[in-house]
TIGUMI-595116 format. One record per residue (C-alpha): residue number from 1; x, y, z. Coordinates in nm, 3 decimals. Last residue first. Layout:
! residues N
@resi: NUM | u: X | v: Y | w: Z
...
! end
This chain:
! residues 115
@resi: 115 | u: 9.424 | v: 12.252 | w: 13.514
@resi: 114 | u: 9.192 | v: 12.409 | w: 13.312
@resi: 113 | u: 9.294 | v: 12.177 | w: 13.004
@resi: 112 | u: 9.127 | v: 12.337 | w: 12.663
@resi: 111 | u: 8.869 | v: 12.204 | w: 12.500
@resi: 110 | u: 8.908 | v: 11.960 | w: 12.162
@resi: 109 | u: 8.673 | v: 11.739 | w: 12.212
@resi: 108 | u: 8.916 | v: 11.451 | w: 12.286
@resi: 107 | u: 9.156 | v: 11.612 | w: 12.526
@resi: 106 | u: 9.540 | v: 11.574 | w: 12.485
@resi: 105 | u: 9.559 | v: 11.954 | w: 12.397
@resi: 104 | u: 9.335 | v: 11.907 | w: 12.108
@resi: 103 | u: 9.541 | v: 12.121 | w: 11.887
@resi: 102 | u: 9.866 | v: 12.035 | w: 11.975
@resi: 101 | u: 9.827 | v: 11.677 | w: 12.025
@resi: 100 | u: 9.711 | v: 11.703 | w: 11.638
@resi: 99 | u: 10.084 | v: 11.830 | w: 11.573
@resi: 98 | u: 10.105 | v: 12.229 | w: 11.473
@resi: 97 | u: 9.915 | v: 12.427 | w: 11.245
@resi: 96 | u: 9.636 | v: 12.278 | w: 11.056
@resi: 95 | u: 9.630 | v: 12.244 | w: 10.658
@resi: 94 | u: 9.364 | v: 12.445 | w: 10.513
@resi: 93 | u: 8.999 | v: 12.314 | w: 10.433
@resi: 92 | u: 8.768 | v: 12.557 | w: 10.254
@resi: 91 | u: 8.351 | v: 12.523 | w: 10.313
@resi: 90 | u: 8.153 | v: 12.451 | w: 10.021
@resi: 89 | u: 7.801 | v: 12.625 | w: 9.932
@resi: 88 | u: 7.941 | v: 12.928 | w: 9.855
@resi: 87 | u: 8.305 | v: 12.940 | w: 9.982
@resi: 86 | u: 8.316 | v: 12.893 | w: 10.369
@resi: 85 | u: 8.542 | v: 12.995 | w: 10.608
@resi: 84 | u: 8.794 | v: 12.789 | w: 10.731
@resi: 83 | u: 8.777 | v: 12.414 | w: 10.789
@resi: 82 | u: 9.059 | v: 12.190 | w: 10.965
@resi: 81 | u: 9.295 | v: 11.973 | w: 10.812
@resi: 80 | u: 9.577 | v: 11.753 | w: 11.011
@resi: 79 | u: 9.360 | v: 11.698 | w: 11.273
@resi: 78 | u: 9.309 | v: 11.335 | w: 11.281
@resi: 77 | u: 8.949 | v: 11.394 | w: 11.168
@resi: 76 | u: 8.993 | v: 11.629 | w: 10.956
@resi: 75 | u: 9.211 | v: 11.441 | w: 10.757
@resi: 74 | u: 8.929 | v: 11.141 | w: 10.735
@resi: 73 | u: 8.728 | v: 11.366 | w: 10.643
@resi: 72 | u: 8.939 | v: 11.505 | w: 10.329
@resi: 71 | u: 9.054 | v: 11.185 | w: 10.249
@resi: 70 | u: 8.667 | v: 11.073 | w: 10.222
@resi: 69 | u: 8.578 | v: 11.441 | w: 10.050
@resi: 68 | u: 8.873 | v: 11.356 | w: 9.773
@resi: 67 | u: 8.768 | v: 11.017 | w: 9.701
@resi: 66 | u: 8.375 | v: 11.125 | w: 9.662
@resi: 65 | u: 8.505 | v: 11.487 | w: 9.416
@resi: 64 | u: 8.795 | v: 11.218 | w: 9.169
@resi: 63 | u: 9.118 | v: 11.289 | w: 9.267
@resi: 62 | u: 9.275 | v: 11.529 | w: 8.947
@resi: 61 | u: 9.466 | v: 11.731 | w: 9.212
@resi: 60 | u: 9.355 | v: 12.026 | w: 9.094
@resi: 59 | u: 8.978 | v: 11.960 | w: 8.989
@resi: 58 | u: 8.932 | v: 11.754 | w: 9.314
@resi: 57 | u: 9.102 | v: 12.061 | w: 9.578
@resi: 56 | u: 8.881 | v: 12.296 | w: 9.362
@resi: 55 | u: 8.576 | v: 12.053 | w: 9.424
@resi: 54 | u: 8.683 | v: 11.970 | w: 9.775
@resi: 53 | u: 8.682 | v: 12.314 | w: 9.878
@resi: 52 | u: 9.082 | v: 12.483 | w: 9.938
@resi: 51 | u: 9.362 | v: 12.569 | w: 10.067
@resi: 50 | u: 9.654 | v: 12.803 | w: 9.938
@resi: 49 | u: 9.949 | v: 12.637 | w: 9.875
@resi: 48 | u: 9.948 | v: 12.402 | w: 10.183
@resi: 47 | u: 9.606 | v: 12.299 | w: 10.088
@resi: 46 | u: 9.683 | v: 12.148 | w: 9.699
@resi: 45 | u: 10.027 | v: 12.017 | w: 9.885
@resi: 44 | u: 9.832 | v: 11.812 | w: 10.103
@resi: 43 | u: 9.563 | v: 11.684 | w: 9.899
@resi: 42 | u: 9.867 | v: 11.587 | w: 9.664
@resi: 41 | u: 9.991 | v: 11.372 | w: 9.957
@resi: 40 | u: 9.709 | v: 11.234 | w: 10.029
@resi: 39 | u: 9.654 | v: 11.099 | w: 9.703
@resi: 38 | u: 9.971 | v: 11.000 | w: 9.640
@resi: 37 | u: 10.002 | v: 10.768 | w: 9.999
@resi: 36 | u: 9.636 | v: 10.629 | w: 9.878
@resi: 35 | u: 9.782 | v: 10.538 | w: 9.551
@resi: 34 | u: 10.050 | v: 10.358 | w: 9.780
@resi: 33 | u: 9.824 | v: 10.199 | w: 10.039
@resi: 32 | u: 9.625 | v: 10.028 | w: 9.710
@resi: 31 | u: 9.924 | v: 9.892 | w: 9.547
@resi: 30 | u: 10.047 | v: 9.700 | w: 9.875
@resi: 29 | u: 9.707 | v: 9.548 | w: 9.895
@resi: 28 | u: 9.698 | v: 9.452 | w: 9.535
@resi: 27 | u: 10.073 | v: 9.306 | w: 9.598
@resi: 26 | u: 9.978 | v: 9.119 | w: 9.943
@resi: 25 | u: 9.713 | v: 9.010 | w: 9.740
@resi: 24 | u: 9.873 | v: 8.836 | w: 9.482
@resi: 23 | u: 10.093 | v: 8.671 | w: 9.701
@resi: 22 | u: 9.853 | v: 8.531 | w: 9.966
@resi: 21 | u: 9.868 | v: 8.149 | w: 9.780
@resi: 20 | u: 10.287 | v: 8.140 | w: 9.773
@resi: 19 | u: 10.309 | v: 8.271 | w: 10.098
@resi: 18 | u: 10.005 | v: 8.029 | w: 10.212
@resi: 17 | u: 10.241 | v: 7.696 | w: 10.030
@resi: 16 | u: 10.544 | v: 7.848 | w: 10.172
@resi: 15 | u: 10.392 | v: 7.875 | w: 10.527
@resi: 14 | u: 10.234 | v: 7.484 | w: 10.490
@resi: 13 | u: 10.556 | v: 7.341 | w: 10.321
@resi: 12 | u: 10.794 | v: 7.494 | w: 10.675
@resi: 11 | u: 10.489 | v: 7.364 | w: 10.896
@resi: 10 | u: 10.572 | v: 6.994 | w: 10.751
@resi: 9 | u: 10.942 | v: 7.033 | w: 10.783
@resi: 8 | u: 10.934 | v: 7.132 | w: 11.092
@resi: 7 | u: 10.621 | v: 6.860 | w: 11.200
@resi: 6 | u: 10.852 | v: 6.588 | w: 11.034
@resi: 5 | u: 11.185 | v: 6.709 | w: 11.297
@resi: 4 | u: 10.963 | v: 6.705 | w: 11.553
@resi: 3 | u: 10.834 | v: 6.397 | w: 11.467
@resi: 2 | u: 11.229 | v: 6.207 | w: 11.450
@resi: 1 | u: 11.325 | v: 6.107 | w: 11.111
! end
C-alpha cells in the first residue's frame, strides 16, 4: 500500500470517527434553529394581524415575555418590525413595509440619500 493511499484511508476513519462524535449536536443544534424558525414565525403572524407589545404578542403566541422581547429586538433590528405608538408602559411593534433596503435606503442610520 502506497502512503498516499494509507493517509486516504486514514483521513477517511478520522472524518467518520468526528461525524460519528458531532452527531448529537448537529441534531440539538438543528432542533434549536427550528423552534427559533416557529417562534418567529408566530411573532410574525401575531403583528401582521394587528401588532402588538411584547406582553400581548407573549400571551398570544404562548413565547415566554424575555424570548419574545430578544426576537422582538433582534427584528427590529433588521427592520422587519418597527415600533408604533405606545400602549401604557409598552410600545406596539407592527411588521414594516417593504424590504429593510427599503427602509434604510442603503444607509445605516436610516436617513435619506440627498444625492
Amino acid at each position: 500500500m502506497s502512503q498516499t493511499e494509507k493517509q486516504k484511508k486514514e483521513q477517511k476513519a478520522a472524518m467518520k470517527r468526528l461525524r460519528q462524535e458531532r452527531k448529537q449536536k448537529i441534531k440539538d443544534i438543528a432542533a434549536t434553529v427550528k423552534t427559533q424558525k416557529e417562534a418567529v414565525k408566530a411573532i410574525k403572524e401575531q403583528l401582521q394581524n394587528h401588532g402588538g407589545t411584547v406582553p400581548q404578542i407573549a400571551r398570544e403566541t404562548g413565547i415566554s415575555a424575555d424570548k419574545v422581547l430578544w426576537y422582538i429586538a433582534a427584528l427590529k433590528k433588521y427592520g422587519e418590525i418597527s415600533e408604533a405608538e405606545k400602549d401604557g408602559g409598552y410600545f406596539r411593534y407592527i411588521l414594516s413595509e417593504g424590504s429593510p433596503e427599503e427602509i434604510f435606503n442603503g444607509q445605516p442610520d436610516g436617513s435619506q440619500d440627498t444625492k
